[in-house]
N, C-alpha and C positions, 0 to 999 in steps of 0.2 A: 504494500500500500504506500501512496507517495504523501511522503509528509511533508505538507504546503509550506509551513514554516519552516523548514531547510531549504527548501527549492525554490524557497524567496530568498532567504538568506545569499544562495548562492548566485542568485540572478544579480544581486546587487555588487556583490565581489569577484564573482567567479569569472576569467574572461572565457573560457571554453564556455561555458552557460550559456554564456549575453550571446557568444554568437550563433552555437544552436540553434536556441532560441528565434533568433535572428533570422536564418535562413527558412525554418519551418515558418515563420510569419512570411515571409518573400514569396515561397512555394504556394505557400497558400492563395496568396494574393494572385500568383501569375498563371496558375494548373487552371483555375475557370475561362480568367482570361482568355488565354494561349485555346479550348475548346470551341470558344466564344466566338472567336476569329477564325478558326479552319471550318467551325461548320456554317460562316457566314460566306464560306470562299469556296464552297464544296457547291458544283449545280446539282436541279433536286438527281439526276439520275446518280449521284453520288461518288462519281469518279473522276472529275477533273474541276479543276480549281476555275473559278469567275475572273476576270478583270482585277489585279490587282498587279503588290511587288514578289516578283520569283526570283531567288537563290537559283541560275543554273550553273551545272558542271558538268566537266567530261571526261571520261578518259578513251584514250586513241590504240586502237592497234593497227599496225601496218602488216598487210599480207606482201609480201614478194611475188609480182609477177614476171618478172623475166629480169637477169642482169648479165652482166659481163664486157669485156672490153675489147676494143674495135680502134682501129687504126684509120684516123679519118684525113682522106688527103686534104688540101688547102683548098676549096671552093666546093668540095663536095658535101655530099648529105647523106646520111646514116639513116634508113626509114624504117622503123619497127613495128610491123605490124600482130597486134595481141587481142586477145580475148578475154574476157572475164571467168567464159567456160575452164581458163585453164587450171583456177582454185578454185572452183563451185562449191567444192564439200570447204570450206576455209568459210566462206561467206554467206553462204545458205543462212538466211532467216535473221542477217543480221545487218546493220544499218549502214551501208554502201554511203559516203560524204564527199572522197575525192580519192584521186590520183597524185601522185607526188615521182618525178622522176631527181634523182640525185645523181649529180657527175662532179669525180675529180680527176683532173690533167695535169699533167707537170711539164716542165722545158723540155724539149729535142732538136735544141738549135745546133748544126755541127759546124766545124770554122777549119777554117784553111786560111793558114797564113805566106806572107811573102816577107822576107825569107821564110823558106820550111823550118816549122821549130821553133821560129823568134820572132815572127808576124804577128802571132796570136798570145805572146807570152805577156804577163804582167796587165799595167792596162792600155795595154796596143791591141787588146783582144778585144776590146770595148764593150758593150752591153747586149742582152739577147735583148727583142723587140718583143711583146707581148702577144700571143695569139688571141682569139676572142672567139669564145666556143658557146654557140648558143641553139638551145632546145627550144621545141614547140609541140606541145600535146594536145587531141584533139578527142573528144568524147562526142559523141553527135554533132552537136551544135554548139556546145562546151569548150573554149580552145583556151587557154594559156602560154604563154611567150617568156622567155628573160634570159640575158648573160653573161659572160663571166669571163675573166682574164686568166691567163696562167702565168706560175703556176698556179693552183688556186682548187675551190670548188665551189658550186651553186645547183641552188636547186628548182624548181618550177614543177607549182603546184594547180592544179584545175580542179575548183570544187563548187558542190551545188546545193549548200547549206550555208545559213549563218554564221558562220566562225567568229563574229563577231563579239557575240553573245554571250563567248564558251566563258565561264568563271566570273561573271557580272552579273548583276541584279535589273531584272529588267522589269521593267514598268507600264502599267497600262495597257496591259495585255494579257490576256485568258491565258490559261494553262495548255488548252488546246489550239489557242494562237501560235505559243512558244514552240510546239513541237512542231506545226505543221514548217518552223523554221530551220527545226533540224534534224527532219528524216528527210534521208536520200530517196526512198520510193524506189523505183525499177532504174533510177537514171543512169546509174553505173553499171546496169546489167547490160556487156555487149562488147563493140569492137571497140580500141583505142589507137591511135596511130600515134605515134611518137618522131620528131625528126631530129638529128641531132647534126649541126652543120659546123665549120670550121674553116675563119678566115685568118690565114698565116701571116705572119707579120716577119721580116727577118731583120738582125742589127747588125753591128760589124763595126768596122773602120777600115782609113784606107790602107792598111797594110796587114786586117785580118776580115777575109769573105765569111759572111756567116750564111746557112743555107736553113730553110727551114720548108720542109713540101708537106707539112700536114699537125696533125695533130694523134697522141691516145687518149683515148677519151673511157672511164671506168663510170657505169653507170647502172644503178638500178632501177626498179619500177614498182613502187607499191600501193596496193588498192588503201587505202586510208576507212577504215571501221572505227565507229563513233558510239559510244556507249554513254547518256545520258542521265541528270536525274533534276529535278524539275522540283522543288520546297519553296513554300511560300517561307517571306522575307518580313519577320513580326519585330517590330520597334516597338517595345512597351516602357515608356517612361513612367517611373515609381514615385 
C-alpha cells in the first residue's frame, strides 16, 4: 500500500521523484493528444492519412543490370542496349524509381618525345589535356544526360518519382497524394538504352607529342528500388 505521506515527502526532495513524476504527467497529457490527431488524419475508410504535415523517408536499393569496361575511341559511342526482364525475380513487386549508370576513367595519354628519352622528361613533357566522357540514358520517354573529365568519375541518373521529398516533411498534402509521388508504377518495366561517348583531348609541348585516340571507360547500370514510409508530423506545444 503506498503511503501518501512519504510519497509526498519525497516529491518535494527526491529529484528521481519530481521527474517520474514528471514525465507520467507529460504522457498523460500527450497519449490523448497524439490519438486525437491520427484519428482526425485517418479518412473514414481508415487507411491513409487526410491533408496534413508527413514525416517521409526512404531507403534505396540498387539492382545491377549490366557492367563492365569498354575501350571507347575518341568520337565514338558505346550503345547498351538492356532490359529490365534481365532481374525480374530482383524487382518483382517492388517499387521500380530510376536508373542510375556510374563511370570511372582514368589518363591514357602516351608521349613521344624529341630527342628520344629527353623530349618528354621532367617538364618538357608538359601536361595531359582532359578527355570529356559523357553518358545518356533513355527509358521510354524518360532521358537523362551529364559529364565528366578524366581522370575522374560521374554518374547520371533518370528517375520518375519525387526524390525531392525523400527525408523532408511535407505539407499540404494527403497521405495518398504523397505516394502517388513516389511509386514508380510499370514505368521502369522495359527497354533502356544507355550511350556512352568520348571526346579526346591530347597535350604535349613542343618537344614532347602526346597522343590520345580514345578513352576506358568502367561502368555500371543499376535499377534504383525505393522503399518508403509515410508518418504524420505532430508538433505538440506543452
Amino acid at each position: 500500500m503506498v503511503n501518501l505521506s512519504e510519497f509526498s515527502e519525497n516529491l518535494k526532495s527526491n529529484r528521481d521523484t519530481q521527474i517520474t513524476v514528471g514525465l507520467i504527467v507529460i504522457f498523460m497529457l500527450l497519449f490523448p493528444l497524439y490519438f486525437n490527431y491520427a484519428s482526425n488524419n485517418i479518412s473514414s475508410g481508415g487507411a491513409l492519412g487526410s491533408v496534413g504535415d508527413y514525416k517521409v523517408s526512404g531507403e534505396y536499393t540498387f539492382i545491377e543490370l549490366d557492367s563492365g569496361t569498354e575501350g571507347i575511341a575518341d568520337g565514338d559511342t558505346l550503345t547498351l542496349e538492356l532490359h529490365s526482364d534481365a532481374v525480374q525475380s530482383q524487382i518483382a513487386g517492388k517499387n521500380l524509381v530510376a536508373v542510375i549508370v556510374n563511370m570511372t576513367y582514368d589518363e591514357d595519354e602516351t608521349r613521344n618525345g624529341f630527342p628520344p628519352g629527353a623530349g618528354c622528361a621532367g617538364p618538357l613533357g608538359g601536361n595531359d589535356a582532359a578527355d570529356t566522357i559523357t553518358a545518356a540514358v533513355t527509358r521510354s520517354n524518360i532521358t537523362a544526360s551529364g559529364s565528366g573529365q578524366n581522370p575522374g568519375t560521374h554518374e547520371v541518373t533518370a528517375e520518375w518519382y519525387d526524390s525531392s521529398i525523400i527525408n523532408t516533411v511535407v505539407s499540404g498534402l494527403s497521405e495518398s497524394q504523397i505516394m502517388d509521388k513516389l511509386e514508380g508504377g510499370e514505368t521502369g518495366i522495359g527497354n533502356y538504352t544507355i550511350d556512352i561517348s568520348v571526346a579526346a583531348e591530347s597535350g604535349g609541348t613542343a618537344t614532347c607529342n602526346h597522343e590520345d585516340g580514345g578513352e576506358e571507360v568502367t561502368y555500371t547500370v543499376s535499377l534504383v528500388l525505393l522503399d518508403y514510409t509515410i508518418v504524420p508530423d505532430i508538433q505538440i506545444e506543452v
